[in-house]
C-alpha positions as CSV (number, residue, x, y, z in Angstrom):
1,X,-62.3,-58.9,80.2
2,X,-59.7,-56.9,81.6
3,X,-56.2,-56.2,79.9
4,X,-53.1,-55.5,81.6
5,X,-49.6,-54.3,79.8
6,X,-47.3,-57.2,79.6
7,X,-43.9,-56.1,79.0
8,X,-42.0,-57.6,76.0
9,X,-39.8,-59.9,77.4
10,X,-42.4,-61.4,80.0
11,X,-44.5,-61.6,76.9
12,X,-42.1,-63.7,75.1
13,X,-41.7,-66.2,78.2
14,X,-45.5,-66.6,78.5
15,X,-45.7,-67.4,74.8
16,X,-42.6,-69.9,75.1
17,X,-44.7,-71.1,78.1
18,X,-47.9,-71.5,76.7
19,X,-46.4,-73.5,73.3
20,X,-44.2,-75.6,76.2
21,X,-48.2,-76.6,78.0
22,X,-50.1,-77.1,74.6
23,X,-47.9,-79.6,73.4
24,X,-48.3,-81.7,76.8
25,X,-52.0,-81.1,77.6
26,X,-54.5,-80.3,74.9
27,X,-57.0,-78.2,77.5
28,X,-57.0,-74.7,77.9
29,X,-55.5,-73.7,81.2
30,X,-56.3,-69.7,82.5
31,X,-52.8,-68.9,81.8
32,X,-53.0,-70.1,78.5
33,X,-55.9,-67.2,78.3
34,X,-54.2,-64.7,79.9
35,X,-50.9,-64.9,77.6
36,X,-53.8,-65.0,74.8
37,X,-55.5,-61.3,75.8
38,X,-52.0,-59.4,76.5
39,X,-50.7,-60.4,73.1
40,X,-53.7,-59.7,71.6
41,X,-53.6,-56.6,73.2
42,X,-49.6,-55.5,72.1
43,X,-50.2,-56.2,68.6
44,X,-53.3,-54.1,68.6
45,X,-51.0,-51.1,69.7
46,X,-48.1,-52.1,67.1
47,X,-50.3,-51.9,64.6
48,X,-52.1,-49.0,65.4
49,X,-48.2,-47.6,65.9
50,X,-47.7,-48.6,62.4
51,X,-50.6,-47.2,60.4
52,X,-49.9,-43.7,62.2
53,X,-46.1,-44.0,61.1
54,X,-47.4,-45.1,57.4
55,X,-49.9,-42.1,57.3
56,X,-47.4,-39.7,58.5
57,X,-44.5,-41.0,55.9
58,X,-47.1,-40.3,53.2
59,X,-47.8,-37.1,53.9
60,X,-44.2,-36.4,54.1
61,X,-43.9,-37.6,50.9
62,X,-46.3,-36.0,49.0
63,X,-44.7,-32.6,50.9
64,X,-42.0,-33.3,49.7
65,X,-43.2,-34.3,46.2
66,X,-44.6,-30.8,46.0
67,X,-41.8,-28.7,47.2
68,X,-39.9,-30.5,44.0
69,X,-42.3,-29.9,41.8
70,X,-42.3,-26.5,42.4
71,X,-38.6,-25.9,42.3
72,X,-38.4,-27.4,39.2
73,X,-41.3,-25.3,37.7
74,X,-39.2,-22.5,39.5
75,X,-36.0,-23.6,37.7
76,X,-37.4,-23.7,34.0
77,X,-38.4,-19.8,34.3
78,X,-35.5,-18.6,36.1
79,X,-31.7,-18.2,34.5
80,X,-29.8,-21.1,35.6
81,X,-27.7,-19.0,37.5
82,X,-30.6,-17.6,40.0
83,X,-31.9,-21.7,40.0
84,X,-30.2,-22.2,43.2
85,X,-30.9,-19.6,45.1
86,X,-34.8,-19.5,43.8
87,X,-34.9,-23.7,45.1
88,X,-33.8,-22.6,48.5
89,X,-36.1,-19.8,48.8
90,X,-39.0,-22.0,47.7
91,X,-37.6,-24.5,50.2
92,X,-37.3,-21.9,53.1
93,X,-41.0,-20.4,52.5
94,X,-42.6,-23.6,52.4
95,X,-40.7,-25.7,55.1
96,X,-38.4,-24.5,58.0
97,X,-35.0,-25.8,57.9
98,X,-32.4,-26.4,60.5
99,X,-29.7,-23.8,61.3
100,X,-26.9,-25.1,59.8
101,X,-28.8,-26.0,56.7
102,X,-29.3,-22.1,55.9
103,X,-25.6,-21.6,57.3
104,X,-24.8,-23.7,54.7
105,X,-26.8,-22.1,51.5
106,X,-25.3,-18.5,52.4
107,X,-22.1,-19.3,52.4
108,X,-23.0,-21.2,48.9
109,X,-25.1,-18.0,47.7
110,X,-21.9,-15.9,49.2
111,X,-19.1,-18.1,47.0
112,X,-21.4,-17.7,44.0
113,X,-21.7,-14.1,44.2
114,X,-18.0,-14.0,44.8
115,X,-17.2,-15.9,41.4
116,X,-19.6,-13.3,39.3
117,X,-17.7,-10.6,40.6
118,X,-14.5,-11.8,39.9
119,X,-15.3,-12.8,36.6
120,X,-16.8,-9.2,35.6
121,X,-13.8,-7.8,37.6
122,X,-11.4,-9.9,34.7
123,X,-13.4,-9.2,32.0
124,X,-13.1,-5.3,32.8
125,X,-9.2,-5.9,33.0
126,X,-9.1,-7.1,29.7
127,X,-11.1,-4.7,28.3
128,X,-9.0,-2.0,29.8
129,X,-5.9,-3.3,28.7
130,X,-7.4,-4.0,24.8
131,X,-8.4,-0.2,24.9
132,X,-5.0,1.1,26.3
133,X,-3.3,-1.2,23.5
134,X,-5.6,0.2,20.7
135,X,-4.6,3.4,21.9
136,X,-1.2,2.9,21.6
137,X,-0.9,1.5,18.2
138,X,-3.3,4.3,17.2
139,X,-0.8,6.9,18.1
140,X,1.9,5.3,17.1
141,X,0.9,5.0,13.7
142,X,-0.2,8.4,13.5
143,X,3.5,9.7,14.7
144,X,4.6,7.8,11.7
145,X,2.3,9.0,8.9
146,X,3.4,12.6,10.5
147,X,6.8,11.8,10.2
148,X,6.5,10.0,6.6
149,X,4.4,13.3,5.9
150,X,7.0,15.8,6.8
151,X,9.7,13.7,4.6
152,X,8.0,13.5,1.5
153,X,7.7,17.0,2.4
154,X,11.2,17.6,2.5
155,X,11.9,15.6,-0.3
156,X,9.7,17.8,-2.5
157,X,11.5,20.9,-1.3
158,X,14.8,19.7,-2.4
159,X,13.4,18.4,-5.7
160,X,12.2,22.1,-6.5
161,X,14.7,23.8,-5.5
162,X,17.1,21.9,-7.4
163,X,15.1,21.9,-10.2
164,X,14.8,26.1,-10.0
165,X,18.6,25.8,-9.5
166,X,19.1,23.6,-12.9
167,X,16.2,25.5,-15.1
168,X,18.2,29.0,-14.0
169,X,21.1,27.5,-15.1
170,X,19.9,26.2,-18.5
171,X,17.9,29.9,-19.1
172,X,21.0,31.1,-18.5
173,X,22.9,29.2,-20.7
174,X,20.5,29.8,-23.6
175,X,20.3,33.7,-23.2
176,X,23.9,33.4,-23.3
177,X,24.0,31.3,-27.1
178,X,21.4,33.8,-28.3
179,X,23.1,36.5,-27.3
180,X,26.3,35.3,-28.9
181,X,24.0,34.4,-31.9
182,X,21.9,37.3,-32.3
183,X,24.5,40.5,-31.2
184,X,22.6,41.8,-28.4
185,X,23.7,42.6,-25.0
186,X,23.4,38.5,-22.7
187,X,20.6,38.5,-20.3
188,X,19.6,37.0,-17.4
189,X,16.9,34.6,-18.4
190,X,14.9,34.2,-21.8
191,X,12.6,36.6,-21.8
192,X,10.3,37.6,-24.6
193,X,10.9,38.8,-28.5
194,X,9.3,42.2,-27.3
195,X,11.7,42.5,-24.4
196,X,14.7,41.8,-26.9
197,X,13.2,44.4,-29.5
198,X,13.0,47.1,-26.8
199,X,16.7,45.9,-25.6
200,X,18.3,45.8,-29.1
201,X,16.7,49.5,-30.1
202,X,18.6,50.6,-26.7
203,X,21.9,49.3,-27.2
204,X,24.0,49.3,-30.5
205,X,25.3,46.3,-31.9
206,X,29.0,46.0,-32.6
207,X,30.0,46.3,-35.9
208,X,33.0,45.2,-37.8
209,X,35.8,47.9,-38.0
210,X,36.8,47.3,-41.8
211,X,35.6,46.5,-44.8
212,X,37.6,43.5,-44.7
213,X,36.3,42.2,-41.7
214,X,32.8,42.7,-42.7
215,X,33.5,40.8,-46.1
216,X,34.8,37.8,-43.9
217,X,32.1,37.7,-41.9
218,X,29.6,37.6,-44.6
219,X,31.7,34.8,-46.3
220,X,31.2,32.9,-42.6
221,X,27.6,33.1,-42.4
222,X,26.8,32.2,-45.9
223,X,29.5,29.3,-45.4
224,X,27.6,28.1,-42.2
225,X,23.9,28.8,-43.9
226,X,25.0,26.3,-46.9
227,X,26.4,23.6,-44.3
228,X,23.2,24.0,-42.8
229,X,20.9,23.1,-45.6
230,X,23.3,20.3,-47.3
231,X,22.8,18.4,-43.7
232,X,19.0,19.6,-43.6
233,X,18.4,18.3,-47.5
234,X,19.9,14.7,-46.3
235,X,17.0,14.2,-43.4
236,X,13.3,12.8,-44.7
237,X,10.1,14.3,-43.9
238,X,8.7,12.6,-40.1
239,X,4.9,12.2,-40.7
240,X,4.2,12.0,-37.2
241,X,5.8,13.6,-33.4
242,X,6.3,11.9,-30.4
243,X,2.6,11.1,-28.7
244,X,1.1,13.2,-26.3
245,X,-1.7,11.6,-24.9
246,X,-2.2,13.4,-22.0
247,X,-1.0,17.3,-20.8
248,X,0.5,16.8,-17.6
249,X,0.5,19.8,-15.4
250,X,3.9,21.3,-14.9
251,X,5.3,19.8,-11.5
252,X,8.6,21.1,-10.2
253,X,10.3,17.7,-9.7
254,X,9.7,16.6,-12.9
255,X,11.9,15.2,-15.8
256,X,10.1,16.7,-18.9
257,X,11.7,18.5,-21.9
258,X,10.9,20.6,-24.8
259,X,9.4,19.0,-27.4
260,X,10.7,20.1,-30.9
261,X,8.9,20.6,-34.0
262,X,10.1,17.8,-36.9
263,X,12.2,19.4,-39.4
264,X,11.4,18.8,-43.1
265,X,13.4,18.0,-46.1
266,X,15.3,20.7,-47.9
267,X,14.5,23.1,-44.7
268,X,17.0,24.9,-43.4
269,X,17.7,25.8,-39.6
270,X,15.8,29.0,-38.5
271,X,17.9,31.9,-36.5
272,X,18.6,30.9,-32.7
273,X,15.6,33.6,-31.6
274,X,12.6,32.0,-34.1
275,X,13.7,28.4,-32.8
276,X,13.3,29.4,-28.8
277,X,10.3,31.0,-30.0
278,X,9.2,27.6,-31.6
279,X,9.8,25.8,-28.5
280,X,6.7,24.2,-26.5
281,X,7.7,23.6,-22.9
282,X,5.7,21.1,-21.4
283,X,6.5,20.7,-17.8
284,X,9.8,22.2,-15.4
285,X,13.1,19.9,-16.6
286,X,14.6,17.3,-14.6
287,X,17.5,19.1,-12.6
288,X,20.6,18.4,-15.3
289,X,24.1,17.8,-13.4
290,X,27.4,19.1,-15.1
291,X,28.7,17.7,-18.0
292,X,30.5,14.5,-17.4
293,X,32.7,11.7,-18.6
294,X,29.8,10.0,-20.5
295,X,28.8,14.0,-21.9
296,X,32.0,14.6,-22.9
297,X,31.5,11.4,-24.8
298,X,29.0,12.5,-26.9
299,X,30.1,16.3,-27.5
300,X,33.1,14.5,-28.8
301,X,31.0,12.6,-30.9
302,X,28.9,15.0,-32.3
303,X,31.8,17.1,-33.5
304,X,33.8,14.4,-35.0
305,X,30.6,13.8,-37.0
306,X,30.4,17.4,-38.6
307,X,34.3,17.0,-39.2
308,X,33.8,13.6,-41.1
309,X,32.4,12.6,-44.6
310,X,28.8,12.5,-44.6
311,X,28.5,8.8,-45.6
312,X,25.2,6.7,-44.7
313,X,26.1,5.3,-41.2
314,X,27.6,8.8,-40.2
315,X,25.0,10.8,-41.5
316,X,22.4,8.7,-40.0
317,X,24.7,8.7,-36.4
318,X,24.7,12.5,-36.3
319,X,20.7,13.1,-37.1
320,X,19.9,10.5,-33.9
321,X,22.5,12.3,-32.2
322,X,20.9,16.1,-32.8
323,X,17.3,15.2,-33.2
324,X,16.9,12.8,-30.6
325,X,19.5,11.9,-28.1
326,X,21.2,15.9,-27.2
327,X,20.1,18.5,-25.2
328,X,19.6,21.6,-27.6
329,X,21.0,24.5,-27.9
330,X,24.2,23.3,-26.6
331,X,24.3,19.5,-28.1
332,X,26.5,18.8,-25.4
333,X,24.1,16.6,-22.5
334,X,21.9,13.9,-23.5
335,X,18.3,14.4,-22.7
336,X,16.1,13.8,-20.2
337,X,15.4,9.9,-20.1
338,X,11.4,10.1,-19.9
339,X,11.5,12.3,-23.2
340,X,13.9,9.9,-24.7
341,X,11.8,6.8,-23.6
342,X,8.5,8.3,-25.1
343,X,9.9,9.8,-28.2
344,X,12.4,6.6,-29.1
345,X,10.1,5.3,-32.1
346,X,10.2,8.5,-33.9
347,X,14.0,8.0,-35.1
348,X,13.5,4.3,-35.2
349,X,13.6,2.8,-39.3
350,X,12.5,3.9,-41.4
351,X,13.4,7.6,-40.2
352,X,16.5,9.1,-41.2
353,X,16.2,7.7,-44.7
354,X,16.8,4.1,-43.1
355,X,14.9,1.2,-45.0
356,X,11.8,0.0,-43.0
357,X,11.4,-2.9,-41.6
358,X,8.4,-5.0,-40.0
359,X,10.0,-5.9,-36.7
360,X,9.8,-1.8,-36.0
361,X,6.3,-1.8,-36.4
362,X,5.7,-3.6,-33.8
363,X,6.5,-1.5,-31.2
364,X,4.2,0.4,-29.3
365,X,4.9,4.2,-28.5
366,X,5.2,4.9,-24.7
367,X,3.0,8.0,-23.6
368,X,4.3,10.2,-20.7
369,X,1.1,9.0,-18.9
370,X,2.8,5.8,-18.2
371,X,6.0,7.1,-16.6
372,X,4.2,9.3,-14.0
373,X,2.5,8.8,-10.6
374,X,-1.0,10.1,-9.8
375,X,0.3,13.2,-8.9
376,X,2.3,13.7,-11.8
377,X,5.7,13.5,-11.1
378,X,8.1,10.7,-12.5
379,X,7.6,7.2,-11.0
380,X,10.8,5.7,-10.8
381,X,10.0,2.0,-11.2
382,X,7.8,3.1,-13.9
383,X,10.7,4.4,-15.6
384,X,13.0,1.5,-15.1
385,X,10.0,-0.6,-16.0
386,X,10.1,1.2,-19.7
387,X,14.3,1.0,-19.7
388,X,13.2,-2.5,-19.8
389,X,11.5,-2.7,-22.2
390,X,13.3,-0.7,-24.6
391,X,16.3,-2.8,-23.7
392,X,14.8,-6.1,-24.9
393,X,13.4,-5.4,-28.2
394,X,16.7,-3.3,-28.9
395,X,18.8,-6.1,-27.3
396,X,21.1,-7.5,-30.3
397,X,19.8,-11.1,-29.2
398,X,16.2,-10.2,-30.2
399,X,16.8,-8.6,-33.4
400,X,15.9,-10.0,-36.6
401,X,19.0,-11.7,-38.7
402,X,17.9,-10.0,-41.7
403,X,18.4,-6.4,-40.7
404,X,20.6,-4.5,-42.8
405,X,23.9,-3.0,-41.4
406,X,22.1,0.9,-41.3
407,X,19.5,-0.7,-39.4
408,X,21.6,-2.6,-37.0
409,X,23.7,0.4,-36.3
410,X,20.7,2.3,-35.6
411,X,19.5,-0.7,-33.4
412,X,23.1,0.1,-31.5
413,X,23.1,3.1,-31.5
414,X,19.7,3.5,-29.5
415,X,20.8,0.5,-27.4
416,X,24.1,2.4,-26.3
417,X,22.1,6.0,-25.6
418,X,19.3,4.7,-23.6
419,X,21.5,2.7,-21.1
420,X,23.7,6.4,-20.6
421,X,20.6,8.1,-20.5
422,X,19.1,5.9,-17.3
423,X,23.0,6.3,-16.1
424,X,22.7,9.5,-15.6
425,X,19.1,9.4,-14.0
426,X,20.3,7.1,-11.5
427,X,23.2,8.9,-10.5
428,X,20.8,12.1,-10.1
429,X,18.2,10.4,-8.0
430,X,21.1,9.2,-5.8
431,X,22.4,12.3,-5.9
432,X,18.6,13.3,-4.6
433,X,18.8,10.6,-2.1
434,X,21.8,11.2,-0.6
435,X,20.3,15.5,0.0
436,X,17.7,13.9,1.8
């Protein structure tokens, strides 16, 4: 049996034909045979066309089914940032692409690559400018701790040399009142007993010219030795001195004073020279401005006590006033306010013959300690801190109602010398301000 190619469309007529002759004879005719062989012949070669398309699909597929396997096997050991580029290598290796495929996954490589370096170019900006900023406040800061350094520095100058000034002044002062005193030649600065010996041996004392002049002068001095002891006799023995609980290192801008020792009933005052000998210096004084309006005040005072009767409330004023509140020799300045702050409870009742009372006990002595800085010169807020609190429990609101008139006077008193004292302390550390 021979075949021959029908094409399609003949194909179709000579099936439309062969249905049209069936359905009006029921015998087979040759062309019924003929239209028979050539379509069984074109379905033969469509589906041998087919399974060749099928097996060729599925081997594409399992290709391709491969090639994603191993990107993705690719992907899970790579960085995700490499993922890309290690797909399309895999994908170049194991199949070739068209042209414009790999045009394509350059230029996407390319704008990746582009992004990285931009992104480390930024971050290196920012870097930059943190360090140049760092830099900047760095120096900064250390311009001012130079400059703060080279004003405390200042300041510290200016403190000791006015505090040389005032401690020349003062030793000058008090060589002067023991030279008067004594009858030797006035020095220069204190000096030493041995020093005076040596000077007094040198130079002769002057003498009165007449007997009557030396008979008057006798009659002065025993006249001032007896006025001495009556106001000596009238003062109680003081058990204890104002605390020292620490020995501060002598520091030039400092507001320390001599420390005195308590006198004791029925002593009499020792000779000018034995009392500067006596005297325990414990650190360079405060620099002490000329005497004022508010000095004056109390110089006034103090000799309008020795004129007046020595009655309880005057007798009491003038041994707060001399042992406690003025400057010796001269009893003209008050003194410094740190050594009136930690030596206020010593001529508090029941000193000075005043009755005792239990609201005094209750205050607490303040040791230097708490008035100075590390490096031990006077903290001012410190010292305003114990102005404070000397203020309140001598403040006439917070005193007992059942202190007696002596005791309130006292109170007063105290009250009225402590707010001069800090005065004068804040006019001299604006003084110091205003230097600087």
């Amino acid at each position: 049996m021979t075949t021959m190619t029908v094409p399609k469309s003949q194909l179709i007529i000579l099936l439309k034909e062969c249905t049209d002759h069936l359905e009006r004879t029921d015998d087979f005719s040759p062309i019924f045979h003929h239209a028979l062989g050539a379509l069984h012949d074109h379905v033969g070669r469509e589906v041998v066309t087919l399974q060749s398309q099928i097996a060729s699909l599925q081997a594409t597929y399992l290709a391709q089914q491969n090639k994603f396997q191993q990107a993705a096997a690719a992907q899970s050991t790579v960085p995700k940032e490499q993922s890309i580029e290690v797909i399309y290598q895999v994908q170049s290796k194991q199949q070739p692409q068209p042209k414009e495929m790999d045009e394509g996954r350059r230029n996407l490589l390319d704008l990746e690559k582009q992004k990285k370096a931009a992104a480390k170019k930024r971050q290196q900006e920012v870097i930059e400018r943190r360090r140049k900023a760092a830099a900047e406040q760095k120096k900064k800061e250390q311009e001012e701790k130079r400059k703060f350094r080279a004003q405390e520095q200042r300041k510290q100058e200016l403190k000791a040399n006015a505090a040389k000034a005032a401690k020349e002044q003062q030793q000058k002062a008090s060589a002067n009142v023991r030279g008067i005193f004594a009858g030797v030649p006035i020095a220069s600065s204190l000096g030493v007993e041995s020093w005076e010996n040596e000077q007094r041996d040198a130079i002769p004392r002057p003498s009165p010219t007449t007997p009557a002049d030396q008979t008057r002068l006798n009659a002065a001095t025993a006249g001032e030795a007896k006025k001495e002891c009556r106001s000596s006799a009238q003062i109680p023995v003081r058990e204890a001195t104002p605390p020292q609980t620490a020995r501060v290192p002598p520091i030039a801008p400092s507001n320390a004073q001599k420390t005195f020792p308590p006198r004791q009933q029925g002593q009499s005052h020792p000779p000018k020279q034995q009392q500067q000998k006596q005297e325990c210096p414990t650190s360079s004084p405060l620099p002490h401005h000329a005497p004022t309006g508010m000095d004056q005040k109390y110089k006034n005072m103090s000799e309008q006590t020795q004129k007046d009767n020595l009655s309880n409330v005057t007798a009491l004023k003038r041994n707060i006033l001399l042992h406690w509140a003025l400057q010796p020799p001269e009893l003209q300045i008050l003194r410094p306010l740190d050594h009136l702050l930690c030596s206020v409870h010593t001529v508090c009742p029941p000193s000075f013959g005043v009755p005792a009372h239990s609201y005094f006990s209750g205050w607490k002595p303040i040791p230097r300690t708490e008035l100075c800085a590390p490096d031990g010169t006077l903290d001012d807020e410190k010292i305003k801190k114990a102005v404070r609190k000397v203020r309140f429990f001598l403040h006439p609101d917070k005193l007992p109602r059942d202190l007696t008139d002596e005791q309130e006077f006292a109170c007063k008193l105290l009250w009225d010398i402590t707010n001069d004292a800090f005065e004068d302390f804040t006019t001299a550390q604006e003084h110091l301000d205003w230097i600087q």
